[in-house]
Backbone as XML, in Angstrom:
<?xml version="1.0"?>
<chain id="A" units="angstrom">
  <residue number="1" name="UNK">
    <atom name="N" x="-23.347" y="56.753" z="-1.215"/>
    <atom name="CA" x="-24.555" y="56.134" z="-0.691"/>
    <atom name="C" x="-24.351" y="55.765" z="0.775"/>
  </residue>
  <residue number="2" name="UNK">
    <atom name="N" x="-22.945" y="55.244" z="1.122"/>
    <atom name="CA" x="-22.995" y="55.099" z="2.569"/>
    <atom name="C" x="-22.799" y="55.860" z="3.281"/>
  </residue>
  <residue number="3" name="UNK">
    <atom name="N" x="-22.352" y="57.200" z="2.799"/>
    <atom name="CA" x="-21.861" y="58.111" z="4.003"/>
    <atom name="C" x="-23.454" y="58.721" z="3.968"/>
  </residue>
  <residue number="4" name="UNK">
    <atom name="N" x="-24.342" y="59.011" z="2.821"/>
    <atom name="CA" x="-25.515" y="59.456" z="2.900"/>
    <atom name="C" x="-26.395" y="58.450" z="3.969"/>
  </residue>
  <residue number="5" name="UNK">
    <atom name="N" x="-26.765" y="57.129" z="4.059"/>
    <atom name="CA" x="-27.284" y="56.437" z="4.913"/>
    <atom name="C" x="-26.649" y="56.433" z="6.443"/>
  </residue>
  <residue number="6" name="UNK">
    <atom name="N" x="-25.142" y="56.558" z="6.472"/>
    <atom name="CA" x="-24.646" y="57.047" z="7.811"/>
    <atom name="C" x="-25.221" y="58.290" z="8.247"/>
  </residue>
  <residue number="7" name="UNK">
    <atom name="N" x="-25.312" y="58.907" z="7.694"/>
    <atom name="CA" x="-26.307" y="60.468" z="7.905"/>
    <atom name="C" x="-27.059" y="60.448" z="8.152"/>
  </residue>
  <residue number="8" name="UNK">
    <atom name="N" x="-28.191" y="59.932" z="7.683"/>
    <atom name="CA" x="-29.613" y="59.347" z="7.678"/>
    <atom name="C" x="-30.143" y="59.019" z="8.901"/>
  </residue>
  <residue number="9" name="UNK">
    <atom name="N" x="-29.086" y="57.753" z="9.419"/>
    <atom name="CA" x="-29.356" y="57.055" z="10.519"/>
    <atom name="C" x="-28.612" y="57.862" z="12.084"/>
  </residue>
  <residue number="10" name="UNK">
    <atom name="N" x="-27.818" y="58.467" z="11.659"/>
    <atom name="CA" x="-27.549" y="59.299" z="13.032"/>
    <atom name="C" x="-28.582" y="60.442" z="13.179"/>
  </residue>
  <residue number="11" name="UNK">
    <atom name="N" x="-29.305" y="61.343" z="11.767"/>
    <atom name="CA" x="-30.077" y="61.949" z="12.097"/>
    <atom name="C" x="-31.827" y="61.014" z="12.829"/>
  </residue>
  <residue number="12" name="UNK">
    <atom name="N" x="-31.592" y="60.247" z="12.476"/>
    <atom name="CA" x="-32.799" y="59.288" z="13.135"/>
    <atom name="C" x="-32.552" y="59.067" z="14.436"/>
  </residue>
  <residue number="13" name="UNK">
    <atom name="N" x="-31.725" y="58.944" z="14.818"/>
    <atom name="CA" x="-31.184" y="58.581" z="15.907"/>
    <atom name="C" x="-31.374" y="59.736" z="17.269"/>
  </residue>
  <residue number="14" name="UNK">
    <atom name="N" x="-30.378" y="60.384" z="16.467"/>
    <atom name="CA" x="-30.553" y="62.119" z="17.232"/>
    <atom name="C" x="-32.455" y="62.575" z="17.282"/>
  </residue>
  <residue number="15" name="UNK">
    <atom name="N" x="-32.901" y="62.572" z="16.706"/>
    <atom name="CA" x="-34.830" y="62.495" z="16.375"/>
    <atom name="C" x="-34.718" y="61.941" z="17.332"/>
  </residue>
  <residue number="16" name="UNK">
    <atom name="N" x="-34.982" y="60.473" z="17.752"/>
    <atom name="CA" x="-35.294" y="59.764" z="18.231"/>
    <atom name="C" x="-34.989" y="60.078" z="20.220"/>
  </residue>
  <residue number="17" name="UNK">
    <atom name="N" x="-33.848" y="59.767" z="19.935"/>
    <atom name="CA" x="-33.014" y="60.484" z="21.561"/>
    <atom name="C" x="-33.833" y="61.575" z="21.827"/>
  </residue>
  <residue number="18" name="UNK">
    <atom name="N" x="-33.588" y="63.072" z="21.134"/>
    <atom name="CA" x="-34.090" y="63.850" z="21.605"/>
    <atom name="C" x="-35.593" y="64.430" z="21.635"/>
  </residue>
  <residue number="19" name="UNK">
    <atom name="N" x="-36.256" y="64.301" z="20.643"/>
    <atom name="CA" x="-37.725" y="64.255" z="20.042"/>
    <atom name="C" x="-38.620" y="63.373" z="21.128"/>
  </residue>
  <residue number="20" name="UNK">
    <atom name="N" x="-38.543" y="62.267" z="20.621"/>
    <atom name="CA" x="-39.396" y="61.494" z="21.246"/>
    <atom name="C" x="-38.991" y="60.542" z="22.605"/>
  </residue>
  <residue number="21" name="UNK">
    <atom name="N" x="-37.869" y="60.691" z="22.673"/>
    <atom name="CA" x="-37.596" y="60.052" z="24.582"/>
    <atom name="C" x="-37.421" y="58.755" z="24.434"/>
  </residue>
  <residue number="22" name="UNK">
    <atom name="N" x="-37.810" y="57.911" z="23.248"/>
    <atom name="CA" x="-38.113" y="56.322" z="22.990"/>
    <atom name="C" x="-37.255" y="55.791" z="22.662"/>
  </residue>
  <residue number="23" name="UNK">
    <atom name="N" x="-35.825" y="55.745" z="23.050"/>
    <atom name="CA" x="-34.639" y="54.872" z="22.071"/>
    <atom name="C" x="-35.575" y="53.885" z="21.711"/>
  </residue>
  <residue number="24" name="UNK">
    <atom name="N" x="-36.226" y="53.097" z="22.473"/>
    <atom name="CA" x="-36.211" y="51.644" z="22.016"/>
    <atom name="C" x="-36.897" y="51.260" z="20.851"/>
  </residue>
  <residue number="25" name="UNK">
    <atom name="N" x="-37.881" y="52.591" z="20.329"/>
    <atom name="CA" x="-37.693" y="52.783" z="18.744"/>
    <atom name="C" x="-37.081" y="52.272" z="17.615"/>
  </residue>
  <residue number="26" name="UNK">
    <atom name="N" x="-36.097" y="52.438" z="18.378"/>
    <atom name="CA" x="-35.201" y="52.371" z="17.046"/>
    <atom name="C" x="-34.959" y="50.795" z="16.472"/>
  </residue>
  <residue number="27" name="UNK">
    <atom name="N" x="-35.102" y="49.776" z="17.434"/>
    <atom name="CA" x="-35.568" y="48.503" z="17.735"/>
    <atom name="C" x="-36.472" y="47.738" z="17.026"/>
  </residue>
  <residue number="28" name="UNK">
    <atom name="N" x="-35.908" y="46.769" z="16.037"/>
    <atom name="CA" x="-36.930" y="46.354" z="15.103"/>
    <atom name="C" x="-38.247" y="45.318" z="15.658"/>
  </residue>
  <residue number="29" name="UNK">
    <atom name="N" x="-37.395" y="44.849" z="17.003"/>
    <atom name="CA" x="-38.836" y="44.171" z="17.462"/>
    <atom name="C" x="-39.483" y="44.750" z="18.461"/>
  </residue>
  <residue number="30" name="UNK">
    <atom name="N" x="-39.110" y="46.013" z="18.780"/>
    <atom name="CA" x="-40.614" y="46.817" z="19.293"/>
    <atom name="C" x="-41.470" y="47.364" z="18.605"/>
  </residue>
  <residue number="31" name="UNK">
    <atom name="N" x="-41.702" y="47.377" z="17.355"/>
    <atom name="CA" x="-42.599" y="47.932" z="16.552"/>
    <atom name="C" x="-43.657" y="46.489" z="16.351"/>
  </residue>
  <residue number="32" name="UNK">
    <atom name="N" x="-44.794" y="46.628" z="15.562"/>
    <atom name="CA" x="-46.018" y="45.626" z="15.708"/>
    <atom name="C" x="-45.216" y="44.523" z="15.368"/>
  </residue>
  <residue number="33" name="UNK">
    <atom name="N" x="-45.729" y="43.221" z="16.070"/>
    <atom name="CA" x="-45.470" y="41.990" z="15.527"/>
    <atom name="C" x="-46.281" y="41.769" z="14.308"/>
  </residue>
  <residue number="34" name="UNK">
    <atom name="N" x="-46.107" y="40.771" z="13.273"/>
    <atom name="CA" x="-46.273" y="40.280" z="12.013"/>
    <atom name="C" x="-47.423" y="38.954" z="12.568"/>
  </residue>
  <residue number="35" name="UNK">
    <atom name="N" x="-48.353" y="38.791" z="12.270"/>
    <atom name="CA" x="-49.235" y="37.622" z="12.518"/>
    <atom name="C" x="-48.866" y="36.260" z="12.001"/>
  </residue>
  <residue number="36" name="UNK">
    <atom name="N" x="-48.865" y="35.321" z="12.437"/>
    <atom name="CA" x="-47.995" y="34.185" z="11.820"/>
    <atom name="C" x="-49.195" y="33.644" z="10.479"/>
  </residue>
  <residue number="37" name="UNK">
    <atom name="N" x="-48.902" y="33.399" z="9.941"/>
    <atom name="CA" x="-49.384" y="33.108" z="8.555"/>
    <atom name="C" x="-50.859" y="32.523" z="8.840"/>
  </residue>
  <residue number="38" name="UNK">
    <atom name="N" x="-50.855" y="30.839" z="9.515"/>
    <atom name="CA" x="-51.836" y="30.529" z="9.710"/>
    <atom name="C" x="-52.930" y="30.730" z="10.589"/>
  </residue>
  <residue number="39" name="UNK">
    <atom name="N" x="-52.557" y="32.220" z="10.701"/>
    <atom name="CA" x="-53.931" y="32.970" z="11.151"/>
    <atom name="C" x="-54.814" y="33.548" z="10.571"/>
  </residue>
  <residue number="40" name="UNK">
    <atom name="N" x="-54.283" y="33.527" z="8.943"/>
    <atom name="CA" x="-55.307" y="34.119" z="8.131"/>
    <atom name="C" x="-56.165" y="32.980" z="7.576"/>
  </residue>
  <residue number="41" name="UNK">
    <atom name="N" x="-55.709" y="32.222" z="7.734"/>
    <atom name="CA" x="-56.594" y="30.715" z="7.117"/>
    <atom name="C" x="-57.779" y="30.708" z="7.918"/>
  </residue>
  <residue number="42" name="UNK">
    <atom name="N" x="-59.113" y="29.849" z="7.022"/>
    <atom name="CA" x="-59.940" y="29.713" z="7.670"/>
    <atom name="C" x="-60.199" y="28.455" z="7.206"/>
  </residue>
  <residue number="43" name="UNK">
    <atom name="N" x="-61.034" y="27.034" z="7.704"/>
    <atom name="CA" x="-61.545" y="26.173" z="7.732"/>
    <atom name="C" x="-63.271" y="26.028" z="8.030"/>
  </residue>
  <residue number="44" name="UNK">
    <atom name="N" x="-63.785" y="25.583" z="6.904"/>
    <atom name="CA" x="-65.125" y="24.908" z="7.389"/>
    <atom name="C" x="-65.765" y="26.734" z="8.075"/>
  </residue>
  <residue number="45" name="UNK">
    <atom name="N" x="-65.602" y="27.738" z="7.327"/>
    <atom name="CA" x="-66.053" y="29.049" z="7.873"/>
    <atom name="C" x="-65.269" y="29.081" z="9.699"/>
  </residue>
  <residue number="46" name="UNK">
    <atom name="N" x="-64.537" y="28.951" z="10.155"/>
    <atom name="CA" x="-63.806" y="29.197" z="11.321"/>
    <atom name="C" x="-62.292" y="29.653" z="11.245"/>
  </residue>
  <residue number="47" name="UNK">
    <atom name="N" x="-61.746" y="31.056" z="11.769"/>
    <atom name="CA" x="-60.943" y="30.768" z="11.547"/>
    <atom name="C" x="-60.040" y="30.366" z="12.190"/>
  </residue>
  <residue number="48" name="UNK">
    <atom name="N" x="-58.475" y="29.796" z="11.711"/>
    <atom name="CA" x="-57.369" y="28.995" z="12.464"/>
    <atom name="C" x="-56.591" y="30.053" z="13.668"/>
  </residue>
  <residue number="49" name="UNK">
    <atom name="N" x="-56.695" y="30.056" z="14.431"/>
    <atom name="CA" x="-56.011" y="30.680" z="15.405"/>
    <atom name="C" x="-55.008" y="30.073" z="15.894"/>
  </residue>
  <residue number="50" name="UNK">
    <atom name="N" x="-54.880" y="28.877" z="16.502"/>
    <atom name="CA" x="-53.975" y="28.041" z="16.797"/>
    <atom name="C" x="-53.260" y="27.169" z="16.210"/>
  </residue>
  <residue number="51" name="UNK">
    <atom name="N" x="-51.913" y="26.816" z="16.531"/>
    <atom name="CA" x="-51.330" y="25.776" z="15.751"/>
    <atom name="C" x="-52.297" y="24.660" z="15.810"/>
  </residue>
  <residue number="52" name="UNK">
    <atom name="N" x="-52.732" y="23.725" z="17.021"/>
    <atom name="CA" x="-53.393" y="22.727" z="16.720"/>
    <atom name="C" x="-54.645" y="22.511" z="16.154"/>
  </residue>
  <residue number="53" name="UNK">
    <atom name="N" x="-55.231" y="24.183" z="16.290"/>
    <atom name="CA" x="-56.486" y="24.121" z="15.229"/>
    <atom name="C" x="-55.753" y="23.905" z="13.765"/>
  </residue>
  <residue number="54" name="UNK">
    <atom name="N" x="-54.929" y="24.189" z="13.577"/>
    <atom name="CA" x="-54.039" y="24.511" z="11.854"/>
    <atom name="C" x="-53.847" y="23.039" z="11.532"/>
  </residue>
  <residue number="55" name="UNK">
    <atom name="N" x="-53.580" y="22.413" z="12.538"/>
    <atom name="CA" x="-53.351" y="20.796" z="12.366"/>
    <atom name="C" x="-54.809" y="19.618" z="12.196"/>
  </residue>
  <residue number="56" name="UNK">
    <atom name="N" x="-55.261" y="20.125" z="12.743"/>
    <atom name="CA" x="-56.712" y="19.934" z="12.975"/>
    <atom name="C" x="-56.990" y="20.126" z="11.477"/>
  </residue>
  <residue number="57" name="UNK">
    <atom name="N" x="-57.436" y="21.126" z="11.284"/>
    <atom name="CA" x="-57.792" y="21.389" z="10.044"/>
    <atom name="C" x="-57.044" y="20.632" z="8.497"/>
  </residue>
  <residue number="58" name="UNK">
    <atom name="N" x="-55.511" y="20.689" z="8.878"/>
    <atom name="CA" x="-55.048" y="19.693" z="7.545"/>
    <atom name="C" x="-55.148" y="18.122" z="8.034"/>
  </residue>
  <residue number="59" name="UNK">
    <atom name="N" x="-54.940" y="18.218" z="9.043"/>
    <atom name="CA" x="-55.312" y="16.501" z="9.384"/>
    <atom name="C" x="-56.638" y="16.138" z="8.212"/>
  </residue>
  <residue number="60" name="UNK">
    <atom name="N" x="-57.770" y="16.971" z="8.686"/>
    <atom name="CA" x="-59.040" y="16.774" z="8.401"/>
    <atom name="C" x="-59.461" y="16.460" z="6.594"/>
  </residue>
  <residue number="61" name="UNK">
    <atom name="N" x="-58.322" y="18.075" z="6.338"/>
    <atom name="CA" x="-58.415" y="17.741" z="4.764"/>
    <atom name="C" x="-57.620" y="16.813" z="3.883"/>
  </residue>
  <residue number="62" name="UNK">
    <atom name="N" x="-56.460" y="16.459" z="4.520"/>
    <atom name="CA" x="-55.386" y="15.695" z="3.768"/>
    <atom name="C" x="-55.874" y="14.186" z="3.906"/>
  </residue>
  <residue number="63" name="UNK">
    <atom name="N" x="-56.916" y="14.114" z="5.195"/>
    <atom name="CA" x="-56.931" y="12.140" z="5.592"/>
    <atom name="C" x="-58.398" y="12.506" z="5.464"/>
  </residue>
  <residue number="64" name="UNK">
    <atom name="N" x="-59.190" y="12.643" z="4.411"/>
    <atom name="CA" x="-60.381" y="12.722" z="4.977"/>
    <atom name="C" x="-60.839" y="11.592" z="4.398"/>
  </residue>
  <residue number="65" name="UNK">
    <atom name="N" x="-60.022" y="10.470" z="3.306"/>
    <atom name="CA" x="-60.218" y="9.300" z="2.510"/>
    <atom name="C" x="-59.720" y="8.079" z="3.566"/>
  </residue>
  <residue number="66" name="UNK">
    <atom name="N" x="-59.169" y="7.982" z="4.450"/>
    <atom name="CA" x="-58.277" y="7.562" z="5.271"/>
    <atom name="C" x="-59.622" y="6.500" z="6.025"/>
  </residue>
  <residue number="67" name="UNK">
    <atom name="N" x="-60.462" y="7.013" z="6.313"/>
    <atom name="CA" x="-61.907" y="5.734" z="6.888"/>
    <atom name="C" x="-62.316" y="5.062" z="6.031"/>
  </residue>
  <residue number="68" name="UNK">
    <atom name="N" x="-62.022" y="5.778" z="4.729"/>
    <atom name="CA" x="-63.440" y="5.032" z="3.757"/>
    <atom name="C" x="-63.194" y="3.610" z="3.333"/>
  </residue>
  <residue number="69" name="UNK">
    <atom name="N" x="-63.775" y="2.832" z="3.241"/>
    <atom name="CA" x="-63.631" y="1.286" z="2.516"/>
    <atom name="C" x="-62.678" y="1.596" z="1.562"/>
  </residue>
  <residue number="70" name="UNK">
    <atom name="N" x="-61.886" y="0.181" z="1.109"/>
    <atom name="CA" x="-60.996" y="0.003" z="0.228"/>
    <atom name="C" x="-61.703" y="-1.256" z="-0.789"/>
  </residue>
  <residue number="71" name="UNK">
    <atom name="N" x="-61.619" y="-1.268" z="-1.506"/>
    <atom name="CA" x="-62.384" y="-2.137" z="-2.740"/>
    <atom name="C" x="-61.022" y="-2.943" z="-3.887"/>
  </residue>
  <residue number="72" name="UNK">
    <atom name="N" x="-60.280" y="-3.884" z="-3.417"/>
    <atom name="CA" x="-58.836" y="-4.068" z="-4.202"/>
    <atom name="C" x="-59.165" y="-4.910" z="-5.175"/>
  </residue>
  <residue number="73" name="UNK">
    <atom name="N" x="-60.680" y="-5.241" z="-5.229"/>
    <atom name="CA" x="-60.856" y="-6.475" z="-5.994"/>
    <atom name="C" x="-61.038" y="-5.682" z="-7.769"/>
  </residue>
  <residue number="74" name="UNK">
    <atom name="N" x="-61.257" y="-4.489" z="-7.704"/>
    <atom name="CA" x="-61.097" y="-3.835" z="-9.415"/>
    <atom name="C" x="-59.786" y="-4.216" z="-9.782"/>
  </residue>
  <residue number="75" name="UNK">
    <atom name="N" x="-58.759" y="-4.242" z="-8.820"/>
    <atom name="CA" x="-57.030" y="-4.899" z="-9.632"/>
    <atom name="C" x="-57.370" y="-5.417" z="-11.001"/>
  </residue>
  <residue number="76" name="UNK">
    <atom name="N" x="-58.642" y="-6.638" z="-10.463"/>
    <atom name="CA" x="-58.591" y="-8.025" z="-11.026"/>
    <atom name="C" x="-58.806" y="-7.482" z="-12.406"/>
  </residue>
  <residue number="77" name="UNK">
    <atom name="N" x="-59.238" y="-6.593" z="-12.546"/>
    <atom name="CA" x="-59.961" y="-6.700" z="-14.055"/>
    <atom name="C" x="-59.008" y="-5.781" z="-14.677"/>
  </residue>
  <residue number="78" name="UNK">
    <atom name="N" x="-57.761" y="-5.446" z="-14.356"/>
    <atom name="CA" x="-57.031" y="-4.533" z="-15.110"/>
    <atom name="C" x="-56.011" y="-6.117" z="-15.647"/>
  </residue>
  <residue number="79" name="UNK">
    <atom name="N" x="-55.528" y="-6.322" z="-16.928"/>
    <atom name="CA" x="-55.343" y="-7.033" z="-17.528"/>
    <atom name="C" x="-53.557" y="-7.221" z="-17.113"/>
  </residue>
  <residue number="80" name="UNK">
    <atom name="N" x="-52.667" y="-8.381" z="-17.129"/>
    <atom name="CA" x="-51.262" y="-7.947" z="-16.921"/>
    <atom name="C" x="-50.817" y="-7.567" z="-18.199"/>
  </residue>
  <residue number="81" name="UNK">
    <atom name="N" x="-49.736" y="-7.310" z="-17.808"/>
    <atom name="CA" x="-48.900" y="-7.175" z="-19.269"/>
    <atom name="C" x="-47.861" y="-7.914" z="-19.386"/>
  </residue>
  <residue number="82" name="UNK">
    <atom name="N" x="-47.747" y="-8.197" z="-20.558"/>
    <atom name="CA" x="-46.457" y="-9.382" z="-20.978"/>
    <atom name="C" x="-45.276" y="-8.741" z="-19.876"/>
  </residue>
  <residue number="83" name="UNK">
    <atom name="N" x="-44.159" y="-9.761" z="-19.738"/>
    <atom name="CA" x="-43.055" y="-9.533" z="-19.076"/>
    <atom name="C" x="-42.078" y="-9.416" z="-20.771"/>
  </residue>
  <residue number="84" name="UNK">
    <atom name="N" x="-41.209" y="-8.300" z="-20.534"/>
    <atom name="CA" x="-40.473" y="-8.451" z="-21.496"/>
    <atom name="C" x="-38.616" y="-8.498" z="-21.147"/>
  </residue>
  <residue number="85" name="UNK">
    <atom name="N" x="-37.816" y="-8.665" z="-21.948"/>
    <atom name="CA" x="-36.739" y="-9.106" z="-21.653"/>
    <atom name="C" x="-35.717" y="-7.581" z="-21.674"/>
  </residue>
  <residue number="86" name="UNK">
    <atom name="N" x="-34.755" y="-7.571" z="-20.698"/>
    <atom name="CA" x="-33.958" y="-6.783" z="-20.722"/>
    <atom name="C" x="-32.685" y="-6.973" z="-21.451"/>
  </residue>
  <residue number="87" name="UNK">
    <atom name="N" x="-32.548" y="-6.137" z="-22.524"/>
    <atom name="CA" x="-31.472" y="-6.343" z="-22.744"/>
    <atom name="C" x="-29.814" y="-6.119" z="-22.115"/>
  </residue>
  <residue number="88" name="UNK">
    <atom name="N" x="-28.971" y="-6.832" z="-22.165"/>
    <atom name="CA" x="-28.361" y="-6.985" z="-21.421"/>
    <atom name="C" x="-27.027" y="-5.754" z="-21.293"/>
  </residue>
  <residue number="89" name="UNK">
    <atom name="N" x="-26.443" y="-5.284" z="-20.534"/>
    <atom name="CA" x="-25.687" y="-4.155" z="-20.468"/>
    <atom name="C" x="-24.547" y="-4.460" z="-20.034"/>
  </residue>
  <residue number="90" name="UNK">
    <atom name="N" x="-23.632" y="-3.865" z="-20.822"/>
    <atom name="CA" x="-21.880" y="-4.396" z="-20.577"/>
    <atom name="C" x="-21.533" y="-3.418" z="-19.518"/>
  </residue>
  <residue number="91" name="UNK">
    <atom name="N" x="-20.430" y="-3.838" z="-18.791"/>
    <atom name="CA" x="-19.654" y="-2.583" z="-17.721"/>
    <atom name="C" x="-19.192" y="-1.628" z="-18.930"/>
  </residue>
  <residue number="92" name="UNK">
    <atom name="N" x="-18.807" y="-1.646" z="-19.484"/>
    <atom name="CA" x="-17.777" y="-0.480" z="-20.069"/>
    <atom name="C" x="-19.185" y="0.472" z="-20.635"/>
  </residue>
  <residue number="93" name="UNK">
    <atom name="N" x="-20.679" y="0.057" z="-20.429"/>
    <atom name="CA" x="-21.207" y="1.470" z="-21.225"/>
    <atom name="C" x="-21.632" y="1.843" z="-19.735"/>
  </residue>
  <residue number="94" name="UNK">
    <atom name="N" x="-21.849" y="0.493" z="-18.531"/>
    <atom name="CA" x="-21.859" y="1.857" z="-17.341"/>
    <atom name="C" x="-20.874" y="2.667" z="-16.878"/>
  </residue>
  <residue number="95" name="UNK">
    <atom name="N" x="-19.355" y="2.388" z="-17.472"/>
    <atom name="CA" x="-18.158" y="3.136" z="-17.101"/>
    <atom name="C" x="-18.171" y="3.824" z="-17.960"/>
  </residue>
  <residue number="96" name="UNK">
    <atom name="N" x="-18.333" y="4.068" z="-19.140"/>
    <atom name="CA" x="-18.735" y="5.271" z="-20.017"/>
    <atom name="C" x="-19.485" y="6.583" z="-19.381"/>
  </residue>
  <residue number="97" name="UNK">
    <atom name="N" x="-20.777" y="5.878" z="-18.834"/>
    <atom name="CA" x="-22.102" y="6.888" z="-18.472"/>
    <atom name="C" x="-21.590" y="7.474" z="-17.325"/>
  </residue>
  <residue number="98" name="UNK">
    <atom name="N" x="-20.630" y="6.728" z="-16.274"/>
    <atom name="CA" x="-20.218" y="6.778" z="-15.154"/>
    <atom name="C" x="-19.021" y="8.200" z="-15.076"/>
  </residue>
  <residue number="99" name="UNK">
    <atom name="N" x="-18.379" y="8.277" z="-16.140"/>
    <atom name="CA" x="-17.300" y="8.396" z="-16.040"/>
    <atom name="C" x="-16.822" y="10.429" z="-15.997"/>
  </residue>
  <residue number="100" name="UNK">
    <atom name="N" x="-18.437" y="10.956" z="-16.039"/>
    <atom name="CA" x="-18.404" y="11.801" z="-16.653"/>
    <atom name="C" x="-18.976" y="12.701" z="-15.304"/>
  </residue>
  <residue number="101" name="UNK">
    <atom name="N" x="-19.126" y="11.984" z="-14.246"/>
    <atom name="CA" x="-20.433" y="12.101" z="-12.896"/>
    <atom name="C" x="-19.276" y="12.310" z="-11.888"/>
  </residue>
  <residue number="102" name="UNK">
    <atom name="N" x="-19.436" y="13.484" z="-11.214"/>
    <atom name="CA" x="-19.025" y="13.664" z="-9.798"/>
    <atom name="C" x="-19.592" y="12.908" z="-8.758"/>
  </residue>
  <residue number="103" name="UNK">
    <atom name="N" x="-19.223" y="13.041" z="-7.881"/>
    <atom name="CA" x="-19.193" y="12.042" z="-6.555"/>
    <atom name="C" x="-20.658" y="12.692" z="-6.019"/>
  </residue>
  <residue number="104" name="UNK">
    <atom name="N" x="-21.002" y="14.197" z="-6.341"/>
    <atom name="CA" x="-21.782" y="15.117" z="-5.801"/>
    <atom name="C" x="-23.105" y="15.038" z="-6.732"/>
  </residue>
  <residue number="105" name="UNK">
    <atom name="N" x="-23.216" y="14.164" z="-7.756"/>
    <atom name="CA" x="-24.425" y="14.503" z="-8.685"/>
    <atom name="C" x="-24.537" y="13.175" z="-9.114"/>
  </residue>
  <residue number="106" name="UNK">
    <atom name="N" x="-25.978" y="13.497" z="-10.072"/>
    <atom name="CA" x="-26.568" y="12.352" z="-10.335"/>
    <atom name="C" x="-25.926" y="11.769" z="-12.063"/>
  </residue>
  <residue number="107" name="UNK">
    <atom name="N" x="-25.898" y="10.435" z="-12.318"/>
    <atom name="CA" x="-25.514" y="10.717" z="-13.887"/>
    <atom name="C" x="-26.773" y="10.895" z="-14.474"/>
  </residue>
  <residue number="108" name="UNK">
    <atom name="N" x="-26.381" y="11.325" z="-16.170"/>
    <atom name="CA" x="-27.661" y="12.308" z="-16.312"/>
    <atom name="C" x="-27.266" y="13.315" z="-17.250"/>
  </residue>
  <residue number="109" name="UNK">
    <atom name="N" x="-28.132" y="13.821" z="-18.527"/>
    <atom name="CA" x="-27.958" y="15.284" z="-18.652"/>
    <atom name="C" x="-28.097" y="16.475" z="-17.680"/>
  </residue>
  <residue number="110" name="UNK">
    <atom name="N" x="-29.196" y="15.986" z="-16.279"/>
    <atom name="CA" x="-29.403" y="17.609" z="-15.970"/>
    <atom name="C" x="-28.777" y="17.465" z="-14.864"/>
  </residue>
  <residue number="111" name="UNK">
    <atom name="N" x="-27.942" y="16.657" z="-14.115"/>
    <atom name="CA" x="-26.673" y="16.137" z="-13.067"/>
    <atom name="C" x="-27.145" y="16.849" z="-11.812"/>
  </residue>
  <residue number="112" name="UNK">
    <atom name="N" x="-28.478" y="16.448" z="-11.512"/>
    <atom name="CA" x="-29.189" y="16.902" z="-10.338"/>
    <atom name="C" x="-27.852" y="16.048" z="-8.809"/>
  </residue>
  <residue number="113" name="UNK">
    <atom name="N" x="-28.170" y="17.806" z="-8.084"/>
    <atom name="CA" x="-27.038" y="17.284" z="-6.661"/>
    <atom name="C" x="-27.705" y="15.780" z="-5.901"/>
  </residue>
  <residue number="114" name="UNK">
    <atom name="N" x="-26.991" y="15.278" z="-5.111"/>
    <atom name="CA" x="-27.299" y="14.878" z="-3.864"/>
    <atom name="C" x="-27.754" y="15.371" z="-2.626"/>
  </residue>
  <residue number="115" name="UNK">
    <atom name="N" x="-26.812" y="16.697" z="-2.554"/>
    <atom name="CA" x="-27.446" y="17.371" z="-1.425"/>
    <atom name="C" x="-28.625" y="17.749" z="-1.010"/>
  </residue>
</chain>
């Protein structure tokens, strides 16, 4: 497979040199640029061309609750709930739970990293 792709690419090459005059062909960033993503987006029927239109636009949709009145007085009518008591926990079952945990993870069955 590699001596076949070494082949490949010198015959491209040789094409290239002699055929068409264009080394710089061969050059992955002279061929079309790729459109950056948030140019296909559109907002409100317009579409995003610019980064700060792109910002513009999520500003707009993510805070669009961000003016409206706040009303805190419904709290009142949500009822509390009893306080209940913790039972109390010895060191030796957190050195148990502890004991089994790298420096790098969480304790835990699924011992999610830190990193």
């Amino acid at each position: 497979i590699r001596k076949r792709r070494s082949e490949h690419m010198d015959e491209r090459i040789q094409y290239v040199a002699n055929e068409q005059k264009r080394v710089w062909d061969l050059m992955a960033w002279v061929g079309p640029r790729a459109m950056p993503m948030y140019q296909s987006l559109v907002h409100n029927g317009q579409a995003l061309r610019t980064l700060p239109d792109l910002w513009q636009a999520l500003d707009s949709t993510f805070h669009s609750a961000a003016t409206r009145p706040v009303d805190p007085s419904i709290l009142n009518e949500i009822p509390p709930l009893p306080t209940r008591d913790c039972p109390p926990i010895s060191h030796a079952v957190i050195t148990d739970a502890l004991r089994s945990v790298t420096t790098t993870s969480t304790p835990g069955w699924d011992h999610l990293h830190w990193r």
